[in-house]
C-alpha positions as CSV (number, residue, x, y, z in Angstrom):
1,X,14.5,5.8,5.9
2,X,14.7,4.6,2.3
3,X,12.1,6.0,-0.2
4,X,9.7,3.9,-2.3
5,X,12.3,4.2,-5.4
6,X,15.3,3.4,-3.4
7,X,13.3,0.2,-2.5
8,X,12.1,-0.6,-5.9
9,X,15.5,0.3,-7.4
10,X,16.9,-2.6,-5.3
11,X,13.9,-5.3,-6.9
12,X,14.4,-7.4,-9.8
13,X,10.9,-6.5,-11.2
14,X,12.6,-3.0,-11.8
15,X,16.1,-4.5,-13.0
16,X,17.7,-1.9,-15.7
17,X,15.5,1.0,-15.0
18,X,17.1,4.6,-14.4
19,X,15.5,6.4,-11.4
20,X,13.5,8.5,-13.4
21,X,11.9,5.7,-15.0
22,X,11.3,4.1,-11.3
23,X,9.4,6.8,-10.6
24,X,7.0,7.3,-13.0
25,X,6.5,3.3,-13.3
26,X,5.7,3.5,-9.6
27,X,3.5,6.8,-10.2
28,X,1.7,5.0,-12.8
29,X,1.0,1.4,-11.2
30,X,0.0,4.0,-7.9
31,X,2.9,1.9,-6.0
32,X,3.2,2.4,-2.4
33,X,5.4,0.9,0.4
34,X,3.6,-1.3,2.9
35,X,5.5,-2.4,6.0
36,X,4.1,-6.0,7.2
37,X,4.6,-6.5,11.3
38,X,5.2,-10.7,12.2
39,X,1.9,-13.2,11.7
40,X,0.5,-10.1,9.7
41,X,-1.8,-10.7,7.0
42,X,-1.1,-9.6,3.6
43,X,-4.2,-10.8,1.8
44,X,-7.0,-13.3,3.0
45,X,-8.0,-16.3,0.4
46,X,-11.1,-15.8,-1.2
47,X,-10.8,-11.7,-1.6
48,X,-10.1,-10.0,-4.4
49,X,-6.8,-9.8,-6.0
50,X,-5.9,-6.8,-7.1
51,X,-2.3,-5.2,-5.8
52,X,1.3,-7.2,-6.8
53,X,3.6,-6.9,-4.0
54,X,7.3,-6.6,-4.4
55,X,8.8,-8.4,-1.1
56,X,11.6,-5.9,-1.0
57,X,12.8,-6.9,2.6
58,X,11.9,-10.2,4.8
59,X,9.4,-13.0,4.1
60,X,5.9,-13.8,3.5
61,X,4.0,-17.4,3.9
62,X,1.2,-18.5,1.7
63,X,-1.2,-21.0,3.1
64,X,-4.2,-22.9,2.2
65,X,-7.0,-24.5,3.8
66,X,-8.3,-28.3,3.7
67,X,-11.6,-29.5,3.2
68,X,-11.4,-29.9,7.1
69,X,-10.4,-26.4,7.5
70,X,-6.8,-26.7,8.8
71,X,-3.9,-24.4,7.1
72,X,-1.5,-26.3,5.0
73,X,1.7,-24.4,4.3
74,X,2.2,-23.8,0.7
75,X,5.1,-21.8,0.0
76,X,7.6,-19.1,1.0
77,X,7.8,-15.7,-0.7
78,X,11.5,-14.4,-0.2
79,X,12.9,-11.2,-0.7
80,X,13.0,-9.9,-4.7
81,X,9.5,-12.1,-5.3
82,X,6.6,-10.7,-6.3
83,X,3.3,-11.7,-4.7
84,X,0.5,-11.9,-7.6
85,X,2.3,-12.8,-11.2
86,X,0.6,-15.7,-11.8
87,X,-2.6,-14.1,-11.5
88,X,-1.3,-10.7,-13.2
89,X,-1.3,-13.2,-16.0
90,X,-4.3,-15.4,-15.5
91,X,-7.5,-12.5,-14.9
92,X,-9.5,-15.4,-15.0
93,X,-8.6,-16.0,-11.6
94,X,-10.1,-12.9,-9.2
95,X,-9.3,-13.6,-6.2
96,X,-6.4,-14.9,-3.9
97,X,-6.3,-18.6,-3.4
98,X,-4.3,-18.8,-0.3
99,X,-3.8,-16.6,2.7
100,X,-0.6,-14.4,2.7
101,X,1.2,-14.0,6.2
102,X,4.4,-12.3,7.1
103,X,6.7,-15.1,8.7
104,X,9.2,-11.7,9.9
105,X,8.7,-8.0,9.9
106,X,8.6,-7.8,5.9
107,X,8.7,-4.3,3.8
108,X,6.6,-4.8,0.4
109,X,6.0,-2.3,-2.6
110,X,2.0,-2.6,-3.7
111,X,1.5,-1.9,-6.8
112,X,-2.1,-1.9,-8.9
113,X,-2.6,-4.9,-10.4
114,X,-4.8,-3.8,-13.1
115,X,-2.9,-0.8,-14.1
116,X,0.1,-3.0,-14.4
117,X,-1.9,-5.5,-16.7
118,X,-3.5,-2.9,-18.9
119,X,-0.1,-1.2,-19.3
120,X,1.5,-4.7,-20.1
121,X,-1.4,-5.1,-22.8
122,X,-1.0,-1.8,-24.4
123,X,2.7,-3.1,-25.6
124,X,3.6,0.6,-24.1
125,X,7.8,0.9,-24.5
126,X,8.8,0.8,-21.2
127,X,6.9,-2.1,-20.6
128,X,9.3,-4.5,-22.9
129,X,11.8,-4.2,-20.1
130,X,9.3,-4.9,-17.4
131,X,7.9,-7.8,-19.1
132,X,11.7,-9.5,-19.4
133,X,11.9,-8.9,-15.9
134,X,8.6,-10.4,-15.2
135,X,9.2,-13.0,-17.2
136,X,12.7,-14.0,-15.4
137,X,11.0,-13.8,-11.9
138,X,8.4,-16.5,-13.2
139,X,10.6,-18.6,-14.4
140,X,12.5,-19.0,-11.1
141,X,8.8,-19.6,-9.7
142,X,8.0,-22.2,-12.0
143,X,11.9,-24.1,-11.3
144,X,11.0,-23.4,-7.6
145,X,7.3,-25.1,-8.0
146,X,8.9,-28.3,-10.2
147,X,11.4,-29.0,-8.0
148,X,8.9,-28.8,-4.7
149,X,6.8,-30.9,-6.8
150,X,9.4,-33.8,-7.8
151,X,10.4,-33.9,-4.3
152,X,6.7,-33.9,-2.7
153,X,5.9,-37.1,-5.1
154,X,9.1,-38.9,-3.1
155,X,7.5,-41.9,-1.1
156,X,8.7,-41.4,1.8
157,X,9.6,-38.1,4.2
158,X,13.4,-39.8,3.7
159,X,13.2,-39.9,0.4
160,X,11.7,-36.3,0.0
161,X,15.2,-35.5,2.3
162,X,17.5,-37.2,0.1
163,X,15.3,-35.8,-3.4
164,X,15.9,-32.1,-1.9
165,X,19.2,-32.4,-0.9
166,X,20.1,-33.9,-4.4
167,X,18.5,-31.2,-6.3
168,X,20.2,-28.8,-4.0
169,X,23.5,-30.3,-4.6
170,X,23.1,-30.2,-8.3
171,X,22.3,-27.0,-8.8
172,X,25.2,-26.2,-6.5
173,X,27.7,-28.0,-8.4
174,X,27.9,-31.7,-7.3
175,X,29.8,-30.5,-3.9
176,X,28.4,-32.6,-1.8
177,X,28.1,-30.1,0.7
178,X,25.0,-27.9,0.3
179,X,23.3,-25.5,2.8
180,X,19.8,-24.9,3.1
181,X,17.6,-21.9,3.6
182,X,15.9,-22.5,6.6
183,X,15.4,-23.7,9.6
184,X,14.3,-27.3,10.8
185,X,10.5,-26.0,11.7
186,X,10.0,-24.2,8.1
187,X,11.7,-27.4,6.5
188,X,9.3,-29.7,8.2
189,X,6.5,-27.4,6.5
190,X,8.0,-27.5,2.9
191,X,7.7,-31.7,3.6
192,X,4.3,-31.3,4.9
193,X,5.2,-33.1,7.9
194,X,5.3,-33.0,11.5
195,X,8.7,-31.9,13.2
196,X,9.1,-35.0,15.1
197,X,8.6,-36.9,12.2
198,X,11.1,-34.8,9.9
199,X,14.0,-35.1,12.8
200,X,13.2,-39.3,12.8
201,X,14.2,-39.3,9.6
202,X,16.8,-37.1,9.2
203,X,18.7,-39.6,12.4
204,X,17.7,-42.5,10.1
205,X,19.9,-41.1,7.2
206,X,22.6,-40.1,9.1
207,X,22.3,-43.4,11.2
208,X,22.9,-44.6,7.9
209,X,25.8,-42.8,6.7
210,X,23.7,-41.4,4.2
211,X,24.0,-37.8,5.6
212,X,25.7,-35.7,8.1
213,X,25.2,-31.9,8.9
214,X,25.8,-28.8,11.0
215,X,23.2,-26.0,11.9
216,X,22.0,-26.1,8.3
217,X,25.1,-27.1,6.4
218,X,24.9,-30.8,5.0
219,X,26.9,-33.1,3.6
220,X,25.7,-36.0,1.5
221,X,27.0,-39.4,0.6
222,X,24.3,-41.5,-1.7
């Protein structure tokens, strides 16, 4: 079994560190290694945030609720994320704003959020390097949140498709062929749709000539 440094060794938040360092970051932030069974909860909206967590193995779902109280799917949190950055950097904000659940048995490194914001503060020296890290982890978030954005102000669930795909492709290298990263139940959450409506759609495109696929390999022609 893999100790709480050989995990954190592996994380981008801890990208250039020697061991040694690890270690005493994780001694100082009080990290520990929390394993996360399937459907478990991570943290509940509306309590108070106060650990980051380093998703150093499987995946974790944040959801919010509607004025009517149904869950909404937000977003995914992959492994190499950090749960928490956004509010590490906004203490304004006290509390979690979503519900975190494990979509798979997920291993995550807590750390203490204060700690880590006080050290980050104090300018200390070993926090330059953490900072650069942290700020290359939010930057990916932020891509991650203007892209889901650009696509979610698409018309139509087609046209959110055919947005995603595109982007995909781009950043991909204008293949034309692009795969995506999950299946068609969690993509039918990232549209905010129903499944039923997202497969409809997805025959009207390729009815259309507009797109083909396999498993979750596509090929696009607009």
């Amino acid at each position: 079994m893999l100790s709480i440094v050989d995990l954190a060794r592996g994380a981008d938040l801890f990208h250039g560190f020697s061991d040694a360092d690890v270690e005493s970051l994780l001694y100082r932030f009080n990290g520990v290694k929390k394993t996360v069974s399937k459907n478990g909860i991570v943290a509940h909206a509306g309590l108070e945030a106060n650990r980051l967590f380093v998703v150093v193995s499987g995946r974790l779902r944040v959801y919010e609720k509607t004025a009517r109280g149904h869950q909404i799917f937000v977003r995914e949190i992959c492994t190499g994320e950090v749960l928490g950055l956004w509010i590490l950097f906004t203490p304004e904000i006290s509390c979690w704003p979503g519900t975190i659940v494990a979509a798979e048995p997920s291993v995550l490194i807590s750390l203490d959020m204060p700690v880590v914001r006080q050290m980050i503060e104090r300018a200390e020296p070993a926090m330059a390097r953490f900072s650069s890290n942290v700020s290359k982890i939010l930057a990916r978030e932020f891509f991650s949140a203007w892209r889901k954005m650009t696509v979610m102000n698409a018309p139509t669930i087609e046209a959110k498709i055919q947005m995603y795909l595109m982007g995909l492709n781009n950043e991909t290298g204008n293949t034309g062929v692009v795969k995506i990263p999950f299946d068609r139940e969690r993509m039918a959450e990232y549209f905010g749709v129903t499944r039923p409506a997202l497969s409809r759609s997805l025959g009207h495109l390729r009815d259309r000539g507009l797109i083909s696929w396999r498993k979750n390999e596509f090929r696009i022609n607009f």
